[in-house]
N, C-alpha and C positions, 0 to 999 in steps of 0.2 A: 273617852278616847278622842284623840285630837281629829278633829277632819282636813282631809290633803284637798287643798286649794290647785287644782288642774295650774302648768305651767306654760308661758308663753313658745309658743316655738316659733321659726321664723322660717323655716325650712320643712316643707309635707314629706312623707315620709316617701314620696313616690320622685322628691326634687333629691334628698338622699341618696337612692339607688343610683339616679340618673347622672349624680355624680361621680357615684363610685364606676359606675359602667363604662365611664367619658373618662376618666382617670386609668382604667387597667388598660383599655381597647387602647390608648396614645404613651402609656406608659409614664405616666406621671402622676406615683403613687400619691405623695402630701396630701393636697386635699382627699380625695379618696378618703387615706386615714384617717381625716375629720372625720371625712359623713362616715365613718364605719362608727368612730368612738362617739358620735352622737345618737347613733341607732343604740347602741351599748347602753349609753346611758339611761333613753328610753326605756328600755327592758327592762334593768334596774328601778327607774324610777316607778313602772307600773309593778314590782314584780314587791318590793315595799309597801307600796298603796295597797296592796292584793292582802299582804302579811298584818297590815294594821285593820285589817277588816275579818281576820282569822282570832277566831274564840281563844284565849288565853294566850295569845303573842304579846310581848312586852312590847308596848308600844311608843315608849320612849326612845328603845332600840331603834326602828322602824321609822319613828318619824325621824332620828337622828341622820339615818343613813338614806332617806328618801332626800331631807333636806339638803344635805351634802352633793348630791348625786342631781338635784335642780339646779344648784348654783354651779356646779361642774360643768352642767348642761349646757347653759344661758352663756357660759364664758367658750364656749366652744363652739357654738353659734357665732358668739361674734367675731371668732376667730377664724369662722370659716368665710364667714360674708367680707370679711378681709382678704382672708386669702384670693378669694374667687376678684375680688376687685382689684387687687397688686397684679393678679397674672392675667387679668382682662378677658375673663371669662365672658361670655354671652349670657345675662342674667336673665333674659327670657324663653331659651331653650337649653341654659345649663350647658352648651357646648364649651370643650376649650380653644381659647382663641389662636387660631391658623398659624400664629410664629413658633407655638408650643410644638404643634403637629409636624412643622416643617423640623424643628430642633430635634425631633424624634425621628422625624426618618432621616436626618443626615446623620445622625448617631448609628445608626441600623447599618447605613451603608459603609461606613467608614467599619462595621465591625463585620461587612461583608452578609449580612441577614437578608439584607434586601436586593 
């Protein structure tokens, strides 16, 4: 049975949340949908690694779909560490940055919300 080589992540799973949280509270789903399809992937990735370690799993299968589901991962990291730098996030408190927020409540008010 092959052994799965743990993968790099760039993003804790607790920087994740905190994007997703800073993404629905301002309403600027995108990134959000990153850290959501990276948490995804996570589960995946461990839920594979769980299955190659299970008595009479086909573990060609297993590894095929763990391996897929790392390199899916790593491209989605780096797509999010982009996003978050195009829209001038706060990379050390994960906040979005004040032009977004203001873009969001002039949107709100023009739709009469606020």
């Amino acid at each position: 049975m092959e052994s799965i080589v743990s993968y790099p992540q760039r993003f804790s799973s607790a920087d994740l949340e905190r994007i997703v949280d800073e993404g629905m509270i301002y309403m600027c789903a995108c990134p959000a949908q990153v850290a959501r399809e990276i948490r995804q992937l996570r589960e995946l990735i461990a839920y594979q690694e769980a299955c190659l370690n299970g008595p009479g799993n086909a573990s060609e299968v297993h590894s095929c779909i763990a391996e897929a589901a790392r390199e899916a991962h790593a491209r989605m990291e780096v797509c999010l560490d982009r996003v978050l730098t195009l829209e001038g996030w706060d990379r050390s408190t994960l906040r979005m940055p004040e032009g977004l927020r203001r873009r969001r409540d002039a949107a709100l008010e023009e739709d009469g919300c606020a």
